[in-house]
Structures are given as C-alpha cells and as structure tokens.
C-alpha positions in Angstrom: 169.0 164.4 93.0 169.0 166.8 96.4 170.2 164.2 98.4 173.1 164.0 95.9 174.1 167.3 96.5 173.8 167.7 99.7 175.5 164.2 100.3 178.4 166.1 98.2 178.3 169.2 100.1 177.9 167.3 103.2 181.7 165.2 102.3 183.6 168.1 100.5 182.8 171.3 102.5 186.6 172.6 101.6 185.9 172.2 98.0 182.5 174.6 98.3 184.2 176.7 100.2 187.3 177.2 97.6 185.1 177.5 94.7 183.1 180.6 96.0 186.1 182.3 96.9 187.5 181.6 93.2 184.1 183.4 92.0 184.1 186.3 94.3 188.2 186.9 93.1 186.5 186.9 90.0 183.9 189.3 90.3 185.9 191.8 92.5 188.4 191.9 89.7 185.8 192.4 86.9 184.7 195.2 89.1 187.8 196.9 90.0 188.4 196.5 86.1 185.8 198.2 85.1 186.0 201.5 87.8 189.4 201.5 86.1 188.1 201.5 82.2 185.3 204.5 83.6 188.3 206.4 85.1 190.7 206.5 82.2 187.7 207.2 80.2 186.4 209.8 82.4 190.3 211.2 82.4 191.0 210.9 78.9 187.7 212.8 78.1 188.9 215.6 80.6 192.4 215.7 79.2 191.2 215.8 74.9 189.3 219.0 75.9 192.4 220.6 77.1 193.8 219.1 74.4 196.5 216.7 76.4 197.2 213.5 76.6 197.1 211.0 79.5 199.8 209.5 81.7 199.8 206.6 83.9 201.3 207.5 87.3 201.9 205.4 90.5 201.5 206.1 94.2 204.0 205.2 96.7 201.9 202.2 97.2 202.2 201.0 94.0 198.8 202.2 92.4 198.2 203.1 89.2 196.1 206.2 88.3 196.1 208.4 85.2 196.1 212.1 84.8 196.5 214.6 82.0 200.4 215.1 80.9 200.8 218.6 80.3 204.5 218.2 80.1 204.3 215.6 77.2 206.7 213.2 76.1 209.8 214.8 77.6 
C-alpha cells in the first residue's frame, strides 16, 4: 500500500502539487471569511448602540469594509 503511494507521488508530482494549493485557496478563504463575519459583527454591535445602521464602503483598492451610516438612506 506505501509503495502505491509513493509510486503515485513518485509519477504525478504536478497533480500533488495542484491539489495542496486547491486546499490552502480553500482554507485562506474560509479564513478571510470568517475575519469578515467577526468584523461586521463587531461593527454592527458598535453601530445598534448608537443606534445606526451599517454601510458597506470600498477603498480605492477595491476593498470592502463596513462602518456605521449616520447619514442613513439618503
């Protein structure tokens, strides 16, 4: 059976190789999902006590962030 995989290993090295950068795409997103959900949590906690709601906003660079709109829907 280990000679099997590393016979397989051994003759598809790009495959390997392809498949763990699938799984670390993966996981980085999961991640950077996840520091997003605890930031518009974190934001929308901050904003209810002042009683506002939040807003999506975008950097120059295209990134998304969210604060508190104090102007509301105008």
């Amino acid at each position: 059976m280990i000679n099997k995989i590393k016979n397989y290993i051994s003759e598809h090295p790009l495959a390997i190789i392809i498949c763990i950068a699938v799984l670390i795409i993966i996981l980085l997103s999961n991640i950077l999902e996840n520091d997003m959900e605890t930031h518009i949590e974190k934001v929308s906690k901050e904003c209810a006590s002042q009683g506002y709601g939040i807003k999506a906003y975008y950097t120059n660079q295209g990134d998304k962030f969210y604060k508190c709109d104090k102007d509301g829907d105008k």
